[in-house]
C-alpha positions in Angstrom: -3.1 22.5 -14.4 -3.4 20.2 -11.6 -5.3 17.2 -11.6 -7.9 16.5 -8.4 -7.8 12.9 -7.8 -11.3 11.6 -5.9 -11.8 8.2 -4.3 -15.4 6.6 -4.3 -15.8 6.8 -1.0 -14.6 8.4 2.4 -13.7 4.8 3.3 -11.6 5.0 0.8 -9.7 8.0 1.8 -9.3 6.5 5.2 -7.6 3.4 3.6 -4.9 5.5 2.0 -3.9 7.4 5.0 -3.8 3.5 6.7 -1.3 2.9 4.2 0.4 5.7 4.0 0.8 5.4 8.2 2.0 2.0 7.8 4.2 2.8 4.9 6.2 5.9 7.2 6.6 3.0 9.8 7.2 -0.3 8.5 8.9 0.3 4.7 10.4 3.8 4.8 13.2 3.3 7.4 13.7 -0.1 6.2 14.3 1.1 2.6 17.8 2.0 2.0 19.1 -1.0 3.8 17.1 -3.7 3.2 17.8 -2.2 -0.7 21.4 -2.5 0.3 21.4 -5.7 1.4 19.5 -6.7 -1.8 17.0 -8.5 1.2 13.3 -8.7 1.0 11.2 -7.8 3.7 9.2 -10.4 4.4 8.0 -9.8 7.8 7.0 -6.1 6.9 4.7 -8.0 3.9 3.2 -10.7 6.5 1.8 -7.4 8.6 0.6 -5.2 5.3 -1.1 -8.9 4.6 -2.6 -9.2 8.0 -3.6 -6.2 7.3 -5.5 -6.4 4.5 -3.4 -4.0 2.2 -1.8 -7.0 -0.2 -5.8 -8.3 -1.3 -7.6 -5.2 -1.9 -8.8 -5.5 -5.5 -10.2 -9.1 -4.9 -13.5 -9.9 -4.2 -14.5 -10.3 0.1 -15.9 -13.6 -0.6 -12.4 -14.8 -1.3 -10.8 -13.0 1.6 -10.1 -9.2 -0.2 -10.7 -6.1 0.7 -13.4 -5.6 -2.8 -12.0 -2.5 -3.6 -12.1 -1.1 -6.8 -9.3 -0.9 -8.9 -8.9 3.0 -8.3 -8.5 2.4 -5.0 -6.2 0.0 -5.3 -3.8 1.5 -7.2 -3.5 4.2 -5.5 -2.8 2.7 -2.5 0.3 0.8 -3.6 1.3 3.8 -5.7 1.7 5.4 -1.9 4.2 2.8 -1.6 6.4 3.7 -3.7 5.8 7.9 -3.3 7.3 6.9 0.0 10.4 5.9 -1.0 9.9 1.9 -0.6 11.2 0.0 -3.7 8.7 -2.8 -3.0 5.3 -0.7 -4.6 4.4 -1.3 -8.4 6.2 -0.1 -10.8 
C-alpha cells in the first residue's frame, strides 16, 4: 500500500518542485563527472545557497527559510532521487 506524503502548506509544495527544477539543471548533468573527478561542486552550492535551499530548517530571524523539518527533508531527499551524490544520506 502506498504511502501519500502531504506538506503543510501549498508553499511548501511549490518549494520542492524549486528544488527539484534546480536539481534537473544545476546537479544532475554535473553528477557522473564531477563524481568522477572526485571534485565538489562548489559553485552549484553557492547558487542552491543564494537560493535559499542550504538554510531551510533554521529560523528567518537568522537568515533561513523557517521551514519545518518535514519540509526540509524532503527537499534534500529530492537531491539525491535525482541522481546527485551531494543530498543526505
Amino acid at each position: 500500500m502506498a504511502v501519500e506524503r502531504t506538506l503543510p502548506t501549498p508553499e511548501s509544495e511549490d518549494l520542492l518542485d524549486l528544488v527539484r527544477a534546480l536539481v534537473g539543471k544545476e546537479l544532475t548533468p554535473r553528477a557522473a563527472t564531477e563524481e568522477e573527478k572526485e571534485a565538489f561542486p562548489r559553485d552549484v552550492f553557492i547558487r542552491l545557497g543564494r537560493a535559499g535551499l542550504l538554510g531551510l530548517p533554521y529560523p528567518a530571524a537568522y537568515g533561513g527559510g523557517d521551514q519545518p523539518m518535514r519540509c526540509t527533508c524532503r527537499s534534500w531527499r529530492s537531491w539525491r532521487a535525482d541522481g546527485s551524490p551531494w543530498g543526505s544520506g
